[in-house]
C-alpha positions in Angstrom: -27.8 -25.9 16.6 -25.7 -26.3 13.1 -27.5 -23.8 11.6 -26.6 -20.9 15.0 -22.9 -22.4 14.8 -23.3 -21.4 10.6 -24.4 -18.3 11.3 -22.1 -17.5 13.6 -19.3 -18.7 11.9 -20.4 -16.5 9.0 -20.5 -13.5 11.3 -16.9 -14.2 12.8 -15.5 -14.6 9.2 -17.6 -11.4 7.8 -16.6 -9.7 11.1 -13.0 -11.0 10.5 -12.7 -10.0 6.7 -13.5 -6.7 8.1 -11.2 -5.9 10.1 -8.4 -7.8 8.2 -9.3 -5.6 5.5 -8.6 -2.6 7.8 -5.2 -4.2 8.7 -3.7 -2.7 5.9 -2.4 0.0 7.8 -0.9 0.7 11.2 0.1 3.9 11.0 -1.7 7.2 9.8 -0.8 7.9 6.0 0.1 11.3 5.4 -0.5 10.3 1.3 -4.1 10.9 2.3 -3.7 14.7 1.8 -3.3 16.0 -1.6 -0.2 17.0 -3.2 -1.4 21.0 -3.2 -1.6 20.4 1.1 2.0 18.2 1.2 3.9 20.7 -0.8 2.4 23.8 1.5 4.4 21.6 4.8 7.0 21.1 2.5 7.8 24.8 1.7 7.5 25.6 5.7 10.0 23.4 6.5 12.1 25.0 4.2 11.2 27.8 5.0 12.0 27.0 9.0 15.4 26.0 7.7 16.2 29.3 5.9 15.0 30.8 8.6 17.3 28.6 11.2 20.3 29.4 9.0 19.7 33.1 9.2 19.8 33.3 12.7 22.8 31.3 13.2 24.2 34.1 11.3 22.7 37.1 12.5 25.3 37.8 14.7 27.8 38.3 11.6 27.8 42.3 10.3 27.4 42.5 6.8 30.8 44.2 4.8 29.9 47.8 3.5 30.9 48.7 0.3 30.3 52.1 -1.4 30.8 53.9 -4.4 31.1 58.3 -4.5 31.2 60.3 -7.1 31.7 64.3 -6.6 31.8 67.6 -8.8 32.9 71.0 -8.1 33.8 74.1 -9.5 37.7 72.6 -9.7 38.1 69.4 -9.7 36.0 66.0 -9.7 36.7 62.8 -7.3 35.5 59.3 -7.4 36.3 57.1 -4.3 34.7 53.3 -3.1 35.6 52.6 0.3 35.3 48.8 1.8 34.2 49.1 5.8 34.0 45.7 8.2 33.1 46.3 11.7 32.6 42.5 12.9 32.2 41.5 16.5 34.6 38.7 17.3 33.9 38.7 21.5 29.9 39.5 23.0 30.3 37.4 26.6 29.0 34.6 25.2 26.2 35.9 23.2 27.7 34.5 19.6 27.3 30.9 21.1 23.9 31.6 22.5 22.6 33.1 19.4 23.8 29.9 17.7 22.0 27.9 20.2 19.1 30.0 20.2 18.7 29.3 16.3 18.7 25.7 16.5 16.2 25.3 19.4 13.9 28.1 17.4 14.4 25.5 14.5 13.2 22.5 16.4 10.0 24.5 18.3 8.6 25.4 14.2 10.0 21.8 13.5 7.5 20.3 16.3 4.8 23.0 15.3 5.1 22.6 11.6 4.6 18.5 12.4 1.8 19.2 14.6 0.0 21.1 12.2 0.2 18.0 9.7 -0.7 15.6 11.8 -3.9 17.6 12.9 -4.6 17.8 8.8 -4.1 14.6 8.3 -6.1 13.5 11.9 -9.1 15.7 10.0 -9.0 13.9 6.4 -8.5 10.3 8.5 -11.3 11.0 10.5 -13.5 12.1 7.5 -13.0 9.0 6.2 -13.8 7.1 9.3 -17.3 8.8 9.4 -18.0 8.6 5.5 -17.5 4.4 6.3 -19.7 5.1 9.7 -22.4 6.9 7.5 -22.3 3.9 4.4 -22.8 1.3 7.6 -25.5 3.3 9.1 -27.4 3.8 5.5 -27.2 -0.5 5.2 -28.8 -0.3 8.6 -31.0 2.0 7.6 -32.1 0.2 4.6 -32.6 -3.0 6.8 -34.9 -0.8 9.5 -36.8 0.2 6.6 -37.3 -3.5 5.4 -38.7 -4.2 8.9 -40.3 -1.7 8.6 -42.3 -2.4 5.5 -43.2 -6.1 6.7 -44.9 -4.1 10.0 -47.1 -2.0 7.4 -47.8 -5.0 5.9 -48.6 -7.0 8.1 -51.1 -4.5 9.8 -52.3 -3.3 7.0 -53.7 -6.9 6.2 -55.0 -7.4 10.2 -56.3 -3.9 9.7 -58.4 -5.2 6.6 -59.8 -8.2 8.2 -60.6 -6.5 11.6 -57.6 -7.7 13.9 -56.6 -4.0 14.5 -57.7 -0.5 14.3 -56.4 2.0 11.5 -54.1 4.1 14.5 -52.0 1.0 14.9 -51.8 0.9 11.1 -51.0 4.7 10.9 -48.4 4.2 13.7 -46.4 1.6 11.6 -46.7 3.9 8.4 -45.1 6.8 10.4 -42.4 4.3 11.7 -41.4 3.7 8.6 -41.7 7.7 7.2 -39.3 8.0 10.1 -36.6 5.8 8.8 -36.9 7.2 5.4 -36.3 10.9 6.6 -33.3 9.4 8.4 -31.8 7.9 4.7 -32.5 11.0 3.5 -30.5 13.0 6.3 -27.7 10.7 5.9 -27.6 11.1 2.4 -27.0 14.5 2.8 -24.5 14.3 5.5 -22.9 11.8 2.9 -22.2 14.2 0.5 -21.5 17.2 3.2 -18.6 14.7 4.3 -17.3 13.8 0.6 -17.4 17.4 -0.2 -15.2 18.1 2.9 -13.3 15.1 2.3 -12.1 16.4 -1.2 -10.9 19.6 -0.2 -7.7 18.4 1.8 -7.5 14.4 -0.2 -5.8 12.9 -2.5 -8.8 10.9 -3.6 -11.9 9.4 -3.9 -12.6 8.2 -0.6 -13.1 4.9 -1.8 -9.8 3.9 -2.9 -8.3 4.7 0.8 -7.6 1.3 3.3 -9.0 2.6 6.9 -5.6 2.0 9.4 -6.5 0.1 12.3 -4.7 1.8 15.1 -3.9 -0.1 18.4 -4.1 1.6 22.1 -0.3 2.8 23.5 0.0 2.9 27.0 0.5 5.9 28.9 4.3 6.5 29.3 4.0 6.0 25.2 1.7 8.3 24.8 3.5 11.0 27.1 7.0 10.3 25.9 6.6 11.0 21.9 3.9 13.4 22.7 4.6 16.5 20.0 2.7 19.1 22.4 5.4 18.4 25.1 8.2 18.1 22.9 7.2 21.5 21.4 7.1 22.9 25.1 10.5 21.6 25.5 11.9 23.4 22.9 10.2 26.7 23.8 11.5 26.3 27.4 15.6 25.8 25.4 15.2 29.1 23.2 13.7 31.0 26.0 16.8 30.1 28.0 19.2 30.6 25.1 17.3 34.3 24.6 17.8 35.2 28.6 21.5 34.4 27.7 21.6 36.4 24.4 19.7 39.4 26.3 22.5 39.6 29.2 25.0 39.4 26.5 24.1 42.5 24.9 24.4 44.8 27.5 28.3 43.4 28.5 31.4 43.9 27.0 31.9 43.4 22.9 35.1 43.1 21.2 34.8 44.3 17.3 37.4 44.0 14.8 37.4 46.8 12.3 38.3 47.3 9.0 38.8 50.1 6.4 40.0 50.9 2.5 39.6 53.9 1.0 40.5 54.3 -2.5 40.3 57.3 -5.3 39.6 56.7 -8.7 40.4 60.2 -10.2 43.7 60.8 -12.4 45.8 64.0 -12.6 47.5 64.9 -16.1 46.3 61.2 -17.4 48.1 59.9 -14.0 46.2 58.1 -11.4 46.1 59.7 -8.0 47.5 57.0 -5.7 45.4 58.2 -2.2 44.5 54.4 -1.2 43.7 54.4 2.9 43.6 51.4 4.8 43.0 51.3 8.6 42.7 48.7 10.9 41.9 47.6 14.6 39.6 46.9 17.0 37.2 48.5 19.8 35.4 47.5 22.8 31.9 48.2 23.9 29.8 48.4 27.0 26.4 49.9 26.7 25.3 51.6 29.6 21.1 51.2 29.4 18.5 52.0 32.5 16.1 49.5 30.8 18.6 47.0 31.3 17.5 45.3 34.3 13.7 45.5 32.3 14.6 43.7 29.1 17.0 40.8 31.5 14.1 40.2 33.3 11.2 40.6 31.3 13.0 37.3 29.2 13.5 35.5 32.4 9.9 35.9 33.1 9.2 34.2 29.9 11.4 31.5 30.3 9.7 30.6 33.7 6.4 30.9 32.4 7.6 28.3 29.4 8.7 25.9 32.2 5.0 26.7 34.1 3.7 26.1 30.8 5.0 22.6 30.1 3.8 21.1 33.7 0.3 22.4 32.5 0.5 20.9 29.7 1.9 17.4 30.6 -1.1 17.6 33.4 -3.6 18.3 30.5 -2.2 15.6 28.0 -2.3 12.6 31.0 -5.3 13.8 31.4 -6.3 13.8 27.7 -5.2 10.3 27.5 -7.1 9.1 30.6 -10.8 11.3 28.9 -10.1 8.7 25.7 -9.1 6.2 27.9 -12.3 5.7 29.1 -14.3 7.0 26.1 -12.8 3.6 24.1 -13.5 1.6 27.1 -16.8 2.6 26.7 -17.3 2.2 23.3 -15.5 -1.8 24.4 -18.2 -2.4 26.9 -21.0 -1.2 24.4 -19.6 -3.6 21.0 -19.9 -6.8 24.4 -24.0 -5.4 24.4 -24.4 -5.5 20.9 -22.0 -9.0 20.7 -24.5 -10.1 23.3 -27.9 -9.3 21.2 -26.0 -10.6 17.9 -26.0 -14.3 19.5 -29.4 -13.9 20.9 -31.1 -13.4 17.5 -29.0 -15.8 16.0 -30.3 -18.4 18.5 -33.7 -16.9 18.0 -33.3 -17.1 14.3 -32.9 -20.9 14.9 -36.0 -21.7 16.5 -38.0 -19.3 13.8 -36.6 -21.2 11.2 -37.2 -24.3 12.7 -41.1 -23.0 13.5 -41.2 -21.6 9.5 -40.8 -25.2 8.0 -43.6 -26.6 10.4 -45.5 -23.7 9.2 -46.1 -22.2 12.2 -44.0 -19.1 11.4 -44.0 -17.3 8.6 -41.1 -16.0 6.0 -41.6 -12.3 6.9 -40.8 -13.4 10.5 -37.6 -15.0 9.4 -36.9 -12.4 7.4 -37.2 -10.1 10.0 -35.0 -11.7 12.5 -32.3 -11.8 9.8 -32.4 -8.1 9.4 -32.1 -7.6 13.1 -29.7 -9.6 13.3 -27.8 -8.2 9.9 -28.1 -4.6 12.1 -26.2 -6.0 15.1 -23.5 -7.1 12.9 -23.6 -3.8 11.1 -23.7 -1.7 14.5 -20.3 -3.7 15.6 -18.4 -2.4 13.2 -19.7 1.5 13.4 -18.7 1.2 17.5 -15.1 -0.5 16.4 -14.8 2.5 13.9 -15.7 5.3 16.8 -13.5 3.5 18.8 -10.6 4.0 16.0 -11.3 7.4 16.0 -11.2 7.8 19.7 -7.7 6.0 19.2 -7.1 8.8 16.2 -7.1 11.7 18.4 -4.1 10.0 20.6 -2.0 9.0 17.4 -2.5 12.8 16.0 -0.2 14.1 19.4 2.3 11.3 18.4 5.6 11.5 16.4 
């Protein structure tokens, strides 16, 4: 009984360091991705921002200014001229362009974040499943050691007449079997580092995995980026049904004009400076305006449609990993189970060994098994973190 209560003490604390290990990190890292991928996010948020300012502004007329220069037969003139036409009244469609531009800003703010975290979901989950394929290739290796005791030993009954060659030939292509798989998961080792590289920072290595923790569902719903980007779409959709209806009502322009000639006459300048001022009002009578109003309504009820879809598909998102990490729960309980059966097997074997009534290979054996128990715990708490992955990826 000591020696179960070591070995399971040495599991727990192996089992433990493990996960500790993990601990490091609660959170995804975006300093997984290199610096080449960061600085591409970087210049699209800039870029939205530019872009945000501009539209807050597009409702401002740029000032003309122009420069002549004529020749006849008589005389030559040279005039500039200086021309504002600048809309100070559109029925409410200056503060509804404004409004517009900031909730354009914040659906490519959601969409530029989204985009990230997907990046960073795909370099964190490459480096979940290079750590899954190193655990499967130790328990590999440990098949394949069981594996070679079974030739073994057959081939030795088969020499003194215990068993026929087919049980022999059986065992050999056991252990063939296992070797192909170390060879497949070597392969899908580097297929994964090469991967891996493209979009990281480094080696994969030198990264601590992030043990990420199950949110509940109102969490999950209410800092949920898809939603929030629906949101937004649904706030500039309305803003652009107001800046449509705006455009075809009254607008106010204030207007502005200098004229100025340049030419002189007998070494005198010719003082024919023109300045005129005032303002104008505007209705513009168009038969496609009933189209264009409600062509933009239509989109702004098909952004509200769209956001009741989506919260339906993202509760039920959460409920499809729900269960998928429930699963992969009930499944590390089997595997718990069968670790504490051949640790109180390994007792008895141990115990039959130094009466000589067992042998080392059968110890030896048991150890292994038991060795790919502990080894197959920590690839189902691994799945399981990616399972989790996919929810924190949605999350700001």
């Amino acid at each position: 009984m000591m020696h179960s209560q070591k070995l399971n003490s040495l599991f727990l604390v192996s089992f433990l360091t493990f996960s500790l290990g993990l601990n490091a990190q609660d959170k995804l890292d975006e300093n997984i991705l290199s610096e080449d991928r960061l600085n591409l996010f970087e210049y699209n948020s800039k870029k939205n921002e530019e872009n945000s300012s501009k539209l807050k502004k597009d409702w401002v007329n740029p000032i003309t200014l122009s420069y002549a220069k004529s020749y006849t037969d008589t005389n030559n003139t040279t005039t500039s001229s200086i021309s504002i036409n600048q809309p100070i009244f559109k029925s409410g469609g200056i503060y509804s362009a404004i409004k517009y531009a900031n909730a354009n800003y914040e659906y490519n703010n959601f969409d530029i974040e989204l985009q990230k975290k997907e990046l960073i979901k795909t370099a964190t989950t490459l480096l979940f499943n290079l750590n899954i394929i190193d655990l499967n290739i130790q328990k590999n290796e440990l098949l394949l050691k069981n594996a070679n005791i079974d030739v073994q030993r057959k081939k030795e009954q088969v020499l003194t007449g215990f068993l026929d060659t087919s049980t022999l030939d059986n065992a050999i292509i056991d252990a063939n079997s296992i070797k192909n798989n170390l060879a497949d998961l070597y392969y899908q080792k580097q297929e994964l580092n090469y991967n891996f590289t493209n979009i990281a920072s480094g080696d994969y290595r030198s990264f601590e995995l992030p043990v990420l923790s199950l949110n509940d569902e109102n969490t999950y719903l209410q800092n949920n980026l898809e939603l929030a980007k629906a949101k937004a779409d649904i706030k500039q959709n309305d803003n652009f049904v107001d800046m449509t209806i705006s455009k075809y009502l009254p607008q106010v322009n204030a207007n502005f004009n200098h004229k100025q000639n340049h030419e002189k006459d007998n070494g005198l300048p010719i003082n024919e400076n023109v300045n005129s001022y005032g303002f104008s009002v505007s209705i513009p009578l168009d038969i496609r305006t009933f189209n264009d109003i409600e062509t933009q309504r239509i989109n702004y009820l098909s952004s509200k449609l769209n956001l009741k879809n989506q919260e339906l598909e993202e509760k039920n998102f959460y409920r499809t990993k729900l269960s998928k990490i429930k699963m992969y729960d009930n499944k590390k309980e089997i595997a718990k189970s069968d670790y504490e059966l051949y640790s109180s097997l390994l007792e008895v074997i141990i115990e039959e060994k130094n009466a000589e009534l067992k042998t080392q290979s059968d110890v030896n054996i048991l150890k292994n098994s038991q060795e790919i128990r502990s080894i197959e715990l920590k690839i189902l708490e691994l799945q399981k973190q990616i399972e989790l992955l996919e929810l924190y990826a949605k999350m700001s």
